[in-house]
Backbone as CSV, one residue per row, in Angstrom:
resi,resn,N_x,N_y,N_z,CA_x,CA_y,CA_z,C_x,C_y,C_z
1,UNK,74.115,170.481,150.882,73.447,170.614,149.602,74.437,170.453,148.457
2,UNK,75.540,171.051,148.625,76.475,171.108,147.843,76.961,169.607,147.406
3,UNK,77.254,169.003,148.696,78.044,167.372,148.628,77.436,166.725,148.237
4,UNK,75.711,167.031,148.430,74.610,165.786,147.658,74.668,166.378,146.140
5,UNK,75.021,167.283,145.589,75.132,167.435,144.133,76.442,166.880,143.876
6,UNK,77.365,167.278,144.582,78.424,166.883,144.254,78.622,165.039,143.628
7,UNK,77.932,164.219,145.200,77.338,162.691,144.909,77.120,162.193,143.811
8,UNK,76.086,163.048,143.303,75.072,162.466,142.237,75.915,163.017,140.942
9,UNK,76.355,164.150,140.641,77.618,164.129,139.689,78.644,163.335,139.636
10,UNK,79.360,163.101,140.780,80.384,161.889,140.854,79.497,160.412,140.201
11,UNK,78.060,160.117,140.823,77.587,158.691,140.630,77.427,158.643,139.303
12,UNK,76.573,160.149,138.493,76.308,160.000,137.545,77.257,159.863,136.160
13,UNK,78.488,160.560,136.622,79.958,160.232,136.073,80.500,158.721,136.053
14,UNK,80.249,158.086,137.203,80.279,156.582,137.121,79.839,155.791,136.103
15,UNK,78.200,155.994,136.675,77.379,155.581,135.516,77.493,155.492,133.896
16,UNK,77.901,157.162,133.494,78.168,157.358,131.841,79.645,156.257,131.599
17,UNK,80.375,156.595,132.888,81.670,155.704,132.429,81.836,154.405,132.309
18,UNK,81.027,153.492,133.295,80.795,152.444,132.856,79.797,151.638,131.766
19,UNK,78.809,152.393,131.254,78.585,152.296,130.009,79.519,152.704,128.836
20,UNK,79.902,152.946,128.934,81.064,153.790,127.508,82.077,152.026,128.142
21,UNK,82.735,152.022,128.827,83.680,150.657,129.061,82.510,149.223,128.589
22,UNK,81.237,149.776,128.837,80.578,148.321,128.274,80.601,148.184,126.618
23,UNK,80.683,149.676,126.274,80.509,149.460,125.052,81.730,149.209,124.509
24,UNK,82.773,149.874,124.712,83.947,149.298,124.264,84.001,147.943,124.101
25,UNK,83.931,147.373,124.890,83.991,145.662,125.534,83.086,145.127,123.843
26,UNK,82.119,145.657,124.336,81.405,144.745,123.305,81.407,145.004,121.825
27,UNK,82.280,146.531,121.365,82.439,146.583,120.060,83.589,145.882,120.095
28,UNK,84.471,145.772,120.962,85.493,145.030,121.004,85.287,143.385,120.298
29,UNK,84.428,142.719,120.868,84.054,141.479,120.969,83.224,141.495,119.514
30,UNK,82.372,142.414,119.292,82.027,142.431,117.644,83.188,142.797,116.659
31,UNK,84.552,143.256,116.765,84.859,143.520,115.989,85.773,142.108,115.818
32,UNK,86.204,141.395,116.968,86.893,140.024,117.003,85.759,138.768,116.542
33,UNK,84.604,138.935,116.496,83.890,138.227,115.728,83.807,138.085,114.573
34,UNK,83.765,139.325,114.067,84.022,139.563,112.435,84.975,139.288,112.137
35,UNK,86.434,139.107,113.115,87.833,139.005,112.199,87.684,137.660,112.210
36,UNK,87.040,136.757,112.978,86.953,134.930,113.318,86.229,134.974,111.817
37,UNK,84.731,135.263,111.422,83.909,134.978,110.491,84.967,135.247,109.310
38,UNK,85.591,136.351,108.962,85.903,136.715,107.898,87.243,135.364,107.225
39,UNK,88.239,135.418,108.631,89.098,134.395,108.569,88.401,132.968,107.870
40,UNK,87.307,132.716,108.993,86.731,131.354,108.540,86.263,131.340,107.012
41,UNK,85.976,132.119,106.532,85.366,132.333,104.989,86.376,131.964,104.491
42,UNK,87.375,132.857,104.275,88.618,132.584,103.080,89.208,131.666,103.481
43,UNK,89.571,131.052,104.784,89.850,129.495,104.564,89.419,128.645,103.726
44,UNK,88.312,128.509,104.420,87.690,127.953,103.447,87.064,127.878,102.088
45,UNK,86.977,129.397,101.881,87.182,129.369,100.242,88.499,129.392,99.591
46,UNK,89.752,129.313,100.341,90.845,128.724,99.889,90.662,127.580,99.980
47,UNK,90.363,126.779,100.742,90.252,124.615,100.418,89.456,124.457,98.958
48,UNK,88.566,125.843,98.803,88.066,125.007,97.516,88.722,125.644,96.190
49,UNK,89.142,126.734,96.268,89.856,127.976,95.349,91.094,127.759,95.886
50,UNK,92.154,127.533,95.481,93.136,127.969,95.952,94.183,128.940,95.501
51,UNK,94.685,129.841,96.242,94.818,131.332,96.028,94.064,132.253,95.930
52,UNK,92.751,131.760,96.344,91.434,132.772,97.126,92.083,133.766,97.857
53,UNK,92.876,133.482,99.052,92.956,134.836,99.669,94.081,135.684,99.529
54,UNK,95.008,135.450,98.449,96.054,136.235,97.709,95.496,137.156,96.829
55,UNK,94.382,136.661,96.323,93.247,137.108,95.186,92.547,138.332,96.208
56,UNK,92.116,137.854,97.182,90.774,138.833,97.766,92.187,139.842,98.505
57,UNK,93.570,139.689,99.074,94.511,140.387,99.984,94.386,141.667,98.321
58,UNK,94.797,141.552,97.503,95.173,142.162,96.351,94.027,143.081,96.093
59,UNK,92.895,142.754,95.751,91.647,143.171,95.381,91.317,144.198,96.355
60,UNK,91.487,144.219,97.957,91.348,144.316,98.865,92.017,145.940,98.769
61,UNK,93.470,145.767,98.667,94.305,146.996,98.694,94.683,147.433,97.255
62,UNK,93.579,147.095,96.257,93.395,148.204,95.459,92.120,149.106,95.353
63,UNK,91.094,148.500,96.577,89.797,149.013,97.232,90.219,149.854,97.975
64,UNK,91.123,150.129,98.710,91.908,150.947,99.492,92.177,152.250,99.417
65,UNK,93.059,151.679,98.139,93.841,152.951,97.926,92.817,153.470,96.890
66,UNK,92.374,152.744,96.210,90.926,153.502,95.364,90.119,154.373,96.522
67,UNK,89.618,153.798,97.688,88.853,154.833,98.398,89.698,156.062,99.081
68,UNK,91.183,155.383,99.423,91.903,156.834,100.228,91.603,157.278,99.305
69,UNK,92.293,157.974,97.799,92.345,158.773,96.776,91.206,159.531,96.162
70,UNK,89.824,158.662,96.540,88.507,159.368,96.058,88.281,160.016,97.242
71,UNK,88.679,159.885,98.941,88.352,160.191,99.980,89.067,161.827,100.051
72,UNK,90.448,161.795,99.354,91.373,162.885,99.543,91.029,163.968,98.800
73,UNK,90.400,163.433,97.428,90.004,164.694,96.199,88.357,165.124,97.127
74,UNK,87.643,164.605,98.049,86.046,164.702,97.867,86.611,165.982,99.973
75,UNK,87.750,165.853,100.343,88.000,166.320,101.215,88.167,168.207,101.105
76,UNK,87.547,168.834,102.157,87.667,170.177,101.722,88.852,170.886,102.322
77,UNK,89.772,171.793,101.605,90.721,172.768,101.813,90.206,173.429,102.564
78,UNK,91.267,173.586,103.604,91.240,174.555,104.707,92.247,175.425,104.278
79,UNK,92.751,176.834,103.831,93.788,177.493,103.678,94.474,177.936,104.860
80,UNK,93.933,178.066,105.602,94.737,177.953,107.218,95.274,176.921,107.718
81,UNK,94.857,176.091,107.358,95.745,174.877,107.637,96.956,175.008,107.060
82,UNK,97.971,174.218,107.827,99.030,174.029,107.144,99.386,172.800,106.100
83,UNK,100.169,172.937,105.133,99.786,172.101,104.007,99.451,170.045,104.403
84,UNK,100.565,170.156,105.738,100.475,168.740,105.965,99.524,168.186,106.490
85,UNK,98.628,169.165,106.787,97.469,168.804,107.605,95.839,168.757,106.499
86,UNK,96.560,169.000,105.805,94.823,169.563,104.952,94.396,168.121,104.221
């Protein structure tokens, strides 16, 4: 009784695990799609702009650091924490 639970915990452990590896896989493969699409864009809106993507690299990492900095003030204090962590 024991070993047939045991089974079906082990199978069903399988199961969750190879879904979680499918999904990896395939956010994987969506997230390398988006880096192909995104690439292909500013190429080509560099052939017609040129210095398009010096323009959008710039724009880009002042979107950045604009969101870390609104992300850091909107973040809540923990006083137990230690300071490097908060």
């Amino acid at each position: 009784m024991i070993e047939q639970e045991d089974q079906q915990t082990t199978q069903k452990t399988r199961f969750i695990q190879e879904q979680l590896n499918s999904l990896k896989r395939e956010d994987e493969t969506l997230y390398n799609i988006l880096a192909v699409d995104v690439w292909a864009l500013a190429k080509t809106m560099d052939e017609f702009q040129p210095g398009f993507w010096s323009a959008f690299m710039k724009n880009r990492e002042k979107a950045l650091k604009r969101f870390i900095s609104e992300a850091m003030k909107n973040k809540p204090v923990h006083r137990k924490r230690p300071p490097f962590l908060r």
